[in-house]
C-alpha positions in Angstrom: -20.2 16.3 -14.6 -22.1 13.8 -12.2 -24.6 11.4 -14.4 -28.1 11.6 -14.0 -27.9 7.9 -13.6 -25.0 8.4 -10.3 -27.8 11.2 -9.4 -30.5 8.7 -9.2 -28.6 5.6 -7.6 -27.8 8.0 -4.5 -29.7 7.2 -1.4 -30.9 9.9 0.9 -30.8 8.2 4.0 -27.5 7.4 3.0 -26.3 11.0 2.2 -28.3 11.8 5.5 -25.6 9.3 7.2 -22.9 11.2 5.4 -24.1 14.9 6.4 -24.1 13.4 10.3 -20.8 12.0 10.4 -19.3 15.4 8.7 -20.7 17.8 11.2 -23.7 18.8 9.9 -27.0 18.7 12.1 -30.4 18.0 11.4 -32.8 20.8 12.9 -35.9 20.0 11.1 -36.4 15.8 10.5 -39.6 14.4 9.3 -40.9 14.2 5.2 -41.1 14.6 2.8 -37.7 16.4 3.4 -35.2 17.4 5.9 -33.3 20.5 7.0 -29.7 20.5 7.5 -27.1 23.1 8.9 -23.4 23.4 9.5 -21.3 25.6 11.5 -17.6 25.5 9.2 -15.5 27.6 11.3 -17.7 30.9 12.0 -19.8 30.3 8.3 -23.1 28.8 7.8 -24.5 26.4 5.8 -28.4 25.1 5.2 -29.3 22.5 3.2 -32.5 20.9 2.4 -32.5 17.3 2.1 -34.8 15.9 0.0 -36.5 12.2 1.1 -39.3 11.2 -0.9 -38.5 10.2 -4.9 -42.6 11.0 -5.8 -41.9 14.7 -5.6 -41.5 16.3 -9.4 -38.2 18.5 -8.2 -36.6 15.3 -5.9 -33.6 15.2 -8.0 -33.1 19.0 -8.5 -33.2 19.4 -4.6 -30.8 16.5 -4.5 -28.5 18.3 -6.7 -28.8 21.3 -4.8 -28.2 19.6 -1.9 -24.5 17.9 -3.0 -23.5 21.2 -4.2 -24.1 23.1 -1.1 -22.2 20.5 0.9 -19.4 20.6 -2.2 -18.7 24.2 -1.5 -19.2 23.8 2.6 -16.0 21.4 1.8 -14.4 23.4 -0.9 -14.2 20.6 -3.4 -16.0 19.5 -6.8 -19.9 17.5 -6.3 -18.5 14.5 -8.0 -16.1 14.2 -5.3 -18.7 14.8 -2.6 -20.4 12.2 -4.4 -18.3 9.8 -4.5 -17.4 9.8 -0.8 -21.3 9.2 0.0 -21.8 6.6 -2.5 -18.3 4.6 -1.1 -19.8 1.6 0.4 -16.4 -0.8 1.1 -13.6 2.1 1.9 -12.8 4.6 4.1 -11.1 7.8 3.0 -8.7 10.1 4.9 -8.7 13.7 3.2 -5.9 15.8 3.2 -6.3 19.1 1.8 -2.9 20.9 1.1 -2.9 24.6 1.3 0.7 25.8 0.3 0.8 29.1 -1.6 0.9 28.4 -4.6 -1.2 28.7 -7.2 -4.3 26.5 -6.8 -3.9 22.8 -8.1 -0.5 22.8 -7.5 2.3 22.4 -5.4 6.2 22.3 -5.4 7.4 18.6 -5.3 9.2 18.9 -2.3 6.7 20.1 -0.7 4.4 17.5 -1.7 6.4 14.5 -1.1 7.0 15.6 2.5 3.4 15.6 2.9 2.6 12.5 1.7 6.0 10.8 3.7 4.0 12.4 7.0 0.9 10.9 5.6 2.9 7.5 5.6 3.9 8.6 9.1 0.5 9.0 10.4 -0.5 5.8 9.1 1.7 3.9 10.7 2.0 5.5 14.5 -1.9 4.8 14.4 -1.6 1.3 13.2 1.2 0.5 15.4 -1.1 1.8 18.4 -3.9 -0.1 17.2 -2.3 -3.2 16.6 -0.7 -2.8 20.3 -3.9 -2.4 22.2 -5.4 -5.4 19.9 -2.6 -7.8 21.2 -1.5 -8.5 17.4 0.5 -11.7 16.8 3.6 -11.0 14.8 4.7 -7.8 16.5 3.2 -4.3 15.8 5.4 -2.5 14.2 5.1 -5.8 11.3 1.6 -5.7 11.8 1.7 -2.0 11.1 3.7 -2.5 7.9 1.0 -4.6 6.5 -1.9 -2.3 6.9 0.7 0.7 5.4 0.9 -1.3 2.6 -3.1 -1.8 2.0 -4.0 2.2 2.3 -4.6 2.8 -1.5 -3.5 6.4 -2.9 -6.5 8.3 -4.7 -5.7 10.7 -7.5 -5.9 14.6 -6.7 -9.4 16.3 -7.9 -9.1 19.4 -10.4 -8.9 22.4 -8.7 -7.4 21.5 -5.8 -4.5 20.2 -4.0 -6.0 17.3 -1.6 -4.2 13.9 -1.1 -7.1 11.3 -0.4 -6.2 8.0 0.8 -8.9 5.3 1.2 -8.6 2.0 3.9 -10.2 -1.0 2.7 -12.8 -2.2 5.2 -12.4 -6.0 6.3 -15.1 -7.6 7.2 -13.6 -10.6 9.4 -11.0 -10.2 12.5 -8.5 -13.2 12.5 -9.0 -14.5 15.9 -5.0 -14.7 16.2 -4.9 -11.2 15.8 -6.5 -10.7 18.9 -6.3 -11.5 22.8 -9.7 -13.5 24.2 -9.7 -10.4 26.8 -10.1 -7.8 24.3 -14.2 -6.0 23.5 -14.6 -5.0 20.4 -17.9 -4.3 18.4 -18.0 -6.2 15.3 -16.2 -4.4 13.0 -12.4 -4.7 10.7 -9.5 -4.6 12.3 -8.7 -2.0 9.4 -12.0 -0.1 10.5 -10.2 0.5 14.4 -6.9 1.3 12.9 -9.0 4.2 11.1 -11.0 5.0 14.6 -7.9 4.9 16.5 -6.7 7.5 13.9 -9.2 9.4 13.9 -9.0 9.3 17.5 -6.2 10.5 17.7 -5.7 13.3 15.1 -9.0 14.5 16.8 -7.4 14.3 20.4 -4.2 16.1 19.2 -5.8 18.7 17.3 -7.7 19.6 20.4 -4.7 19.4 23.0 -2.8 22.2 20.7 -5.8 24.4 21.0 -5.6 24.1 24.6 -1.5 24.2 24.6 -1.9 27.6 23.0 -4.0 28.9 25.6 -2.1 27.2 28.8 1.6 27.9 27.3 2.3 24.0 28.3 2.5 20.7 26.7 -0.1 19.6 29.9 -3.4 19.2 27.0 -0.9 16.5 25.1 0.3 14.6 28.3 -3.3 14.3 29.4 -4.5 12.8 26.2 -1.8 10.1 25.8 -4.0 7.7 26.5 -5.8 8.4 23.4 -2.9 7.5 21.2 -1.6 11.2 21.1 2.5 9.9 21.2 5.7 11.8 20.1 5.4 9.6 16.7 2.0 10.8 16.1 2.6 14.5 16.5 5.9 14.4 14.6 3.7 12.8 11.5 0.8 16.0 12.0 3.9 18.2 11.6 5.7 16.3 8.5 2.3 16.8 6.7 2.6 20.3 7.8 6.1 21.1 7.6 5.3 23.4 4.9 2.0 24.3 4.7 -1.7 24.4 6.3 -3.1 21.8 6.2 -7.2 20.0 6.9 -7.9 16.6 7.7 -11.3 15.0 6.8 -12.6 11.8 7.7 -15.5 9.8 5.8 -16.8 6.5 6.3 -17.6 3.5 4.0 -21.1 3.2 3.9 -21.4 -0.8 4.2 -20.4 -0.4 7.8 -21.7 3.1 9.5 -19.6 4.5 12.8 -21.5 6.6 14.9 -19.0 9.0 14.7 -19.1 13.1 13.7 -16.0 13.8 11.5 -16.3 17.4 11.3 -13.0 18.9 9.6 -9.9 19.4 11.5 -8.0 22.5 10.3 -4.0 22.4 11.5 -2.8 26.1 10.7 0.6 27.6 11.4 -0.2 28.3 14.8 -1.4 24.4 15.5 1.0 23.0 13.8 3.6 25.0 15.7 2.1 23.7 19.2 2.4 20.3 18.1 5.9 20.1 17.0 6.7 22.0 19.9 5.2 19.3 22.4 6.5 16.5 19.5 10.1 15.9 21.3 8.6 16.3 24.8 5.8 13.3 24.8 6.6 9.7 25.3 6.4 7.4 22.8 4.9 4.0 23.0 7.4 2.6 24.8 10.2 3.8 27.1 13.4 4.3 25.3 16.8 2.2 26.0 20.3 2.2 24.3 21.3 -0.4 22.1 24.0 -1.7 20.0 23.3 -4.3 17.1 24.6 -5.6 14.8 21.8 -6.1 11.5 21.4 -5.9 7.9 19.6 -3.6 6.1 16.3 -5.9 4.1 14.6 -2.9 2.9 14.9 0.9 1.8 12.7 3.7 1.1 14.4 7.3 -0.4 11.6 9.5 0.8 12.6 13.7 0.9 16.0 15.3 0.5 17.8 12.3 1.1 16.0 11.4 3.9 15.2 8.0 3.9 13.5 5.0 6.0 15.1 1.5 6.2 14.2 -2.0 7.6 16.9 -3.9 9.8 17.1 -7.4 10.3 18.8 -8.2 13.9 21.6 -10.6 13.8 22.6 -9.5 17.1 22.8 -6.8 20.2 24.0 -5.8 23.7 20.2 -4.7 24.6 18.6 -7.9 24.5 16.7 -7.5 21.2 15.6 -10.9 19.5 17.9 -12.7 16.6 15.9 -12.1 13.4 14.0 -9.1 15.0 13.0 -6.7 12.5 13.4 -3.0 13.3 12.9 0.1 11.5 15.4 3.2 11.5 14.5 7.0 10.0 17.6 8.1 8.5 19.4 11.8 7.8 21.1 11.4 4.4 24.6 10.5 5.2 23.7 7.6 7.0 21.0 6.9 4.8 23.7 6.4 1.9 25.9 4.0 4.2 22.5 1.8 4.3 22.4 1.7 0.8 25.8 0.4 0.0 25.4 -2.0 2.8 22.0 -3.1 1.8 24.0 -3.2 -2.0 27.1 -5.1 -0.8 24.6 -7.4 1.6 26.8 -6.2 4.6 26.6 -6.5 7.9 26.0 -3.0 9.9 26.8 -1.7 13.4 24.5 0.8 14.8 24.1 2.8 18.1 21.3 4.5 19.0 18.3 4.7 21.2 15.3 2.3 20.5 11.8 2.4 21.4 9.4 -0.7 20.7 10.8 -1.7 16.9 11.4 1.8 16.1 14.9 2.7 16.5 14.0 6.5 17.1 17.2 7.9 17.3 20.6 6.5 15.1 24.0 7.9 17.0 26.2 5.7 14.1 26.2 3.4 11.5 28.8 1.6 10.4 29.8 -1.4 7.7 31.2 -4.4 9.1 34.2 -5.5 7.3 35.0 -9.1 6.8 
C-alpha cells in the first residue's frame, strides 16, 4: 500500500518525464492538468495527469493516474512508483512469462534467464567500453560495470527480474580518447543507452527478418551494437519463455529517450537465434592455442559454467598476463575446476574473438 506521504512527495512534472520516456503521449498539455494516452500493443490507455496541488481531488487524480499506468504495465502502483520517484538509478525490467502459475517459475528456468541477463550486460558494456576507447581493455572494463548492476527483488504477483545501474556522475578522463563527443553524462548512463540501443535495434531487425526470410535487418544494424554476443544473450533470457524488456530512467539525469516496452515472443526470439550464429562479433575471429590458468569460475545452468583465464602464453600472439574469458559446456567446465583447484596450468584450443574466447575445441591440464 503506497503512503500518503510517498503520494504527496511525487512530482508531476516528474511522473510527466516518466509517462514520455515509456511511450505515452501527451495530446492535451496546458493546466491545471494534462491528458495522456498510450498505444500497448493494439490496447488503449488515457490518463489524466493532474498538475496543480490547489485543486481539492489533486491527490485522488494522482492516484488514479499511477494506477492506470500500473495496469498499462501489468505490475503493482508501488512499483510504478518507485521507478518515477528513482532519482540516482536506472532500471532494466525483465518480465518473465513462463507458464506457470503466476509469481513463479521453475529454477532452471529462472537461472537461465538471469545468466542471459548477465550476458546482455556485458556484450553492451564491452561495446560501450570499445567505442569509449577504455584504458584497461574492454572486456576488464566490462567486468567492472557487471559487477555494479545491483539485483532488485521480484514484486508480488509477478515474475519480473529488475536490475538497476547506478548513475555516475564523473567520466575518468583515462577512460576516454580526447577525440571522442559525448554529452555530459556517466559512463554507466551510455553503457545503459548503448543497451538500450541495441535491444531496441534487435528487436526491430527480427520483425523485419520475419517478414524478408533473411538475416539482412541484423547485418544492417550492426553498427548499432546488434553482434552475435548480443543476440545469443536476447535468446538465453528467452530460451524458455516470452519475455518484455522495459527501460526507465533515473530521474537526477533525464535522457530524451521513449522506452516504450519491447515484447520478445516465441516467434522473435526464434528470428534472433536464428541470425545469432550468422552475425559477426566485435571482432574477427582467429585460432589460438595458449597455455593459461583458470583465476576465476562461475557455475551458472546445468553445468554450464563461465571462467576467467590468465595467459601465460600462446601461438596467436595474445599478451603474457592477458586476461580472457571462456563459456564452457560441462565437461570442460569440470577440467577448469580441478585446474583452477590444483592451480594448474591448462592448454586450450579454440577460436578467440577480442578477450572472449567464443568457441573452446580442448582443454587440457598440464602435467608437471
Amino acid at each position: 500500500m503506497i503512503a500518503q506521504a510517498d503520494l504527496d512527495a511525487l512530482d508531476p512534472q516528474v511522473f510527466a518525464r516518466y509517462l514520455n520516456h515509456a511511450g505515452w503521449t501527451e495530446r492535451e498539455p496546458g493546466l491545471p492538468a494534462s491528458v495522456w494516452e498510450l498505444d500497448a500493443e493494439g490496447e488503449q490507455f488515457e490518463l489524466l495527469l493532474p498538475l496543480d496541488r490547489s485543486f481539492r481531488d489533486f491527490r485522488a487524480r494522482l492516484w488514479d493516474a499511477l494506477r492506470t499506468v500500473a495496469i498499462a504495465e501489468q505490475r503493482d502502483p508501488e512499483a510504478v512508483l518507485r521507478d518515477i520517484a528513482a532519482t540516482t538509478v536506472d532500471s532494466q525490467h525483465f518480465h518473465l512469462l513462463p507458464d506457470f502459475p503466476t509469481g513463479k517459475i521453475p529454477l532452471v528456468d529462472g537461472s537461465a534467464a538471469l545468466y542471459g541477463v548477465r550476458l546482455l550486460m556485458t556484450a553492451a558494456a564491452e561495446w560501450a567500453f570499445r567505442r569509449l576507447n577504455a584504458s584497461g581493455g574492454p572486456g576488464q572494463r566490462a567486468n567492472g560495470f557487471v559487477r555494479s548492476v545491483q539485483l532488485v527483488a521480484p514484486t508480488p504477483g509477478s515474475f519480473v527480474i529488475t536490475t538497476q545501474i547506478p548513475v555516475i556522475n564523473e567520466i575518468p578522463r583515462q577512460f576516454l580518447a580526447a577525440r571522442t563527443p559525448l554529452e555530459q553524462s556517466s559512463i554507466n548512463r551510455n553503457i545503459v543507452l548503448q543497451l538500450h540501443r541495441a535491444v531496441s535495434a534487435t528487436h526491430r531487425a527480427a520483425g523485419e527478418s520475419l517478414r524478408t526470410g533473411d538475416i539482412a535487418p541484423f547485418v544492417e544494424r550492426a553498427g548499432q551494437g546488434v553482434t552475435a554476443d548480443l543476440c545469443e544473450a536476447v535468446t538465453a533470457i528467452g530460451r524458455r519463455q516470452p519475455f518484455e524488456l522495459r527501460f526507465s530512467w533515473a530521474q537526477s539525469l533525464p535522457v530524451n529517450v521513449q522506452s516504450p516496452r519491447l515484447r520478445f515472443d516465441r516467434q522473435v526470439l526464434r528470428a534472433i537465434r536464428d541470425a545469432a550464429p550468422q552475425l559477426p562479433g566485435h571482432d574477427a575471429e582467429q585460432d589460438v592455442r595458449l597455455v593459461a590458468k583458470v583465476v576465476q569460475l562461475d557455475r551458472v545452468d546445468q553445468g554450464f559454467g563461465r571462467v576467467s583465464l590468465l595467459v601465460e602464453s600462446s601461438d596467436g600472439g595474445i599478451p603474457s598476463r592477458a586476461r580472457l574469458t571462456a563459456n564452457l559446456p560441462p565437461d570442460l567446465y569440470n577440467v577448469a575446476v580441478d585446474g583452477h583447484r590444483t592451480s594448474a596450468r591448462l592448454v586450450l584450443t579454440g577460436r578467440l574473438r577480442g578477450d572472449h574466447l567464443s568457441l573452446v575445441e580442448s582443454m587440457t591440464l598440464l602435467s608437471g
